[in-house]
N, C-alpha and C positions, 0 to 999 in steps of 0.2 A: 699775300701769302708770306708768311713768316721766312725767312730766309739766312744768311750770313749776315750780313746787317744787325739783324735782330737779334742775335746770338751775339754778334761783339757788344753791342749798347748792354745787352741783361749780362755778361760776363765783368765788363770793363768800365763801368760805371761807377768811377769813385775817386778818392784822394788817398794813394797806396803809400804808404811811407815804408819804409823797413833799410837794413843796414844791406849797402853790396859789397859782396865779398867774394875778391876772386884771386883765382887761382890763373899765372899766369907761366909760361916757359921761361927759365933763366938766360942769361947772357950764357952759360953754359949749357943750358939745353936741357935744364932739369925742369920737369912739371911736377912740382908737390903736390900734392889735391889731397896731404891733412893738413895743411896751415895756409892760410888765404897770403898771397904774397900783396895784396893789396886791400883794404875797408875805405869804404865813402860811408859813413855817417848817415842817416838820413835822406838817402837818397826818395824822390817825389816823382810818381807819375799822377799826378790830378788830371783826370779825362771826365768832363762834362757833356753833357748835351742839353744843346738851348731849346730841342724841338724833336720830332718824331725822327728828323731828315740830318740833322747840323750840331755840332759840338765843338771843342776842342782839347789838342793834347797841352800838355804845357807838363814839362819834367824838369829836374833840377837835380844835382848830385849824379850827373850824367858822366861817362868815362868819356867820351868818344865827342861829343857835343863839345863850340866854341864855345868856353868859358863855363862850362858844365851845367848851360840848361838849353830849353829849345822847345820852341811853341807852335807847334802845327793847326791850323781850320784840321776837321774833319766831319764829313760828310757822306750821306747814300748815296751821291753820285758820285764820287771817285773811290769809294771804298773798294779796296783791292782789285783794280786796275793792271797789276802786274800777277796778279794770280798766287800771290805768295801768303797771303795770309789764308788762315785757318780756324774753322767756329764749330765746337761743338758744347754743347750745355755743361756748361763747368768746367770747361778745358778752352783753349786757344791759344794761339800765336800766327808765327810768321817762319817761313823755313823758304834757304835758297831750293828752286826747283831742279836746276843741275849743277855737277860741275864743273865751272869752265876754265879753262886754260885762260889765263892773262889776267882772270877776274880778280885774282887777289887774295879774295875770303869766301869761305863757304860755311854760312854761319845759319843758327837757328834760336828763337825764342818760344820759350815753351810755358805755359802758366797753366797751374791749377787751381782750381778754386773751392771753399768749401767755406760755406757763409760768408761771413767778409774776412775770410785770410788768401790771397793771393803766392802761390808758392811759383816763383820765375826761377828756370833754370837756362842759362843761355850758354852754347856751343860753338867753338871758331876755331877753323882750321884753315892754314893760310897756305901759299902757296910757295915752293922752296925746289927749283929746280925739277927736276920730273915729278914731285911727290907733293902729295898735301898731307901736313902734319897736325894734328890737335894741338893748337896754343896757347887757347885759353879757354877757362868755364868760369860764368859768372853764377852765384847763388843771390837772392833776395828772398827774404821771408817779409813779402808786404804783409801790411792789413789796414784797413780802411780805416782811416780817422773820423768819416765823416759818421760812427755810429759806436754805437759803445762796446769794446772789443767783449767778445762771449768765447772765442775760441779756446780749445782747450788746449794744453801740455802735448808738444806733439813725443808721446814717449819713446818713439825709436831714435831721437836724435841722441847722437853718440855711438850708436851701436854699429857695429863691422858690417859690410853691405853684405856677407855672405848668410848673415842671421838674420838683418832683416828679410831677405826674400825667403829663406826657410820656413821663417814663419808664417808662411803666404802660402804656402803646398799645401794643394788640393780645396781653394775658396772658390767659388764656382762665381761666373760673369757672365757680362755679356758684351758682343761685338758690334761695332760701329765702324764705317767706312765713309772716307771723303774722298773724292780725285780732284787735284787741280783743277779749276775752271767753273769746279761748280759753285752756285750761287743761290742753292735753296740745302734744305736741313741732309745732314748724313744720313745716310743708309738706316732704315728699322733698327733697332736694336733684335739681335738673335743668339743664343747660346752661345757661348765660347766654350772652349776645350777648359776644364779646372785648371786655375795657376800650375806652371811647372816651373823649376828653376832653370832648367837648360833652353825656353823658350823665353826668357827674358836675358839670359846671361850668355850672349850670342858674339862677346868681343872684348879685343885683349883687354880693355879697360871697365872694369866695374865699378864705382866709385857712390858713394852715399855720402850726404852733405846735409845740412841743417834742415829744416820743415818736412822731414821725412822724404826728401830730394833725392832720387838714386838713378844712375843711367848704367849703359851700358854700352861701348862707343871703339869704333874704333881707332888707333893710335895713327895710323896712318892709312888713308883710305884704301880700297882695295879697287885693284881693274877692272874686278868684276861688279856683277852685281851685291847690294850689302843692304844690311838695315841698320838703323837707329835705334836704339830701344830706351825712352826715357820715361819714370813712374815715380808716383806721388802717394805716398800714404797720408790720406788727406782727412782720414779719421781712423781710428781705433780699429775699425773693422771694415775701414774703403780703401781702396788698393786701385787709383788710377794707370792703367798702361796705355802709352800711346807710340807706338811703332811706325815711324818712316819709312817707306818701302819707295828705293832706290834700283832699279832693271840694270842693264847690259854695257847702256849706255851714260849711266851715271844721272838718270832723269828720275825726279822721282814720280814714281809712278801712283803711289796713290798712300795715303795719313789713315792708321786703324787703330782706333781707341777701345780700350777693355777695361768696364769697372768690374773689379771684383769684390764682390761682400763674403765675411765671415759666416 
C-alpha cells in the first residue's frame, strides 16, 4: 500500500541546487526578512534511491553541517522513526512536534513542488529565557539539475505579501489532513472554504520571499494554542497552503494542506 515512504521517494528524488538565503536576528535583535543577511551559493541536496526500499541524502552548501555537507543512508525502515516528517503529493518536510523547554530550537522545513522546482522554506525559533522567539527563516528556490529546467518565471517574486494573497480571494481548493504517526496517504481530498486573506494571515509576521514563498508566523510563540501558516504559489494559478495546527499544549496536533486553483 502506497504510503509516507512512497510520497517522500515521488517528492524527493533528485539533485536540487538553488542559492540559500537567509534571513537571520542581528547581534541587536533585528530580523530583516527584505535582505538575506546570509547567501550559500549553490547549496545541493542530491537524494537517490538505489532500490524500491534504500537511497541516500548527500547535501553540500549546508549552514549547520561540519564543513557544510553531510551524507545520510536512507531508507523504508527507518523512515521517520521520530514521527516528524510529513508526505503529501507535492508538498513535504519535517516540523518539531512540540515545544520543549531545554530543547533549544523549534524548527521546521517546508518544500513545495511543482515539476522539478522545489520551493524550501525553513523556520527556527530558539529558545531565550521564558519565551521562544523567531530567529531565523531560510529561503531556497531548488530545481533539479538532473532534467532540463521547463519551469517558468515565478511572477509574484518581488511583490508585497499583502498583494500577493489578495490576489488569491475567493480561488476555491481543496483540503487534506495528516496527524503525526501516521504512515499511509492523507486524509481524501474534500472542499475547502474559498481562499480568504484573514485565514492565512493569522500572525504578527507575514512575510513573502522568492519562488512565490510566503508564510505567516508568529514572532514570539504564544501559551496558547497557534498555528503555522506557510504557502507556495507554485504556478500561475496553484496556490499551495499548508497549515500547522499546534493544541493547548504546544503539541502539534495535526499538518492541513489546501491547494487552491484559479
Amino acid at each position: 500500500m502506497e504510503g509516507q515512504w512512497d510520497l517522500n521517494r515521488a517528492n524527493f528524488d533528485g539533485r536540487w541546487v538553488g542559492p540559500s538565503r537567509w534571513y537571520q536576528r542581528s547581534k541587536d535583535g533585528v530580523l530583516d526578512l527584505g535582505r538575506p543577511s546570509e547567501v550559500i551559493e549553490n547549496t545541493c541536496y542530491d537524494i537517490s534511491f538505489f532500490d524500491d526500499d534504500t537511497g541516500l541524502w548527500d547535501g553540500s552548501g549546508l549552514k549547520f553541517a561540519h564543513g557544510g555537507t553531510a551524507r545520510h543512508p536512507i531508507s523504508s525502515k527507518i523512515y521517520n522513526q521520530s514521527g516528524h516528517c510529513w508526505q503529501f503529493s507535492g508538498a513535504g518536510g519535517q516540523s518539531s512536534l512540540q515545544v520543549v523547554p531545554g530543547s533549544k530550537r523549534f524548527a521546521h522545513e517546508l518544500n513545495f513542488f511543482c515539476g522539478r522546482s522545489r520551493s524550501m522554506l525553513v523556520l527556527i525559533w530558539i529558545e531565550q529565557e521564558d519565551s521562544w522567539r523567531l530567529d531565523a527563516i531560510s529561503v531556497v528556490p531548488f530545481r533539479c539539475v538532473r532534467s532540463t529546467p521547463t519551469e517558468p518565471h515565478r511572477r509574484v517574486d518581488g511583490l508585497p505579501a499583502n498583494q500577493q494573497l489578495a490576489e488569491l480571494m475567493g480561488w476555491h481548493g481543496v483540503l487534506e489532513q495528516l496527524y503525526p504517526g501516521d504512515d499511509g496517504l492523507p486524509s481524501a481530498p474534500v472542499a475547502a472554504e474559498p481562499f480568504a486573506v484573514e485565514n492565512f494571515q493569522r500572525q504578527a509576521i507575514t512575510a513573502a520571499f522568492s519562488d512565490g514563498l510566503i508564510c505567516s508566523v508568529p514572532e514570539i510563540i504564544p501559551e496558547r494554542a497557534f498555528t503555522l501558516e506557510v504557502g507556495c504559489r507554485v504556478a500561475s494559478d496553484r496556490f499551495q497552503q499548508l497549515s500547522l495546527i499546534y493544541d493547548d499544549e504546544h503539541r502539534l496536533h495535526h499538518w492541513e494542506r489546501r491547494t487552491y486553483r484559479r
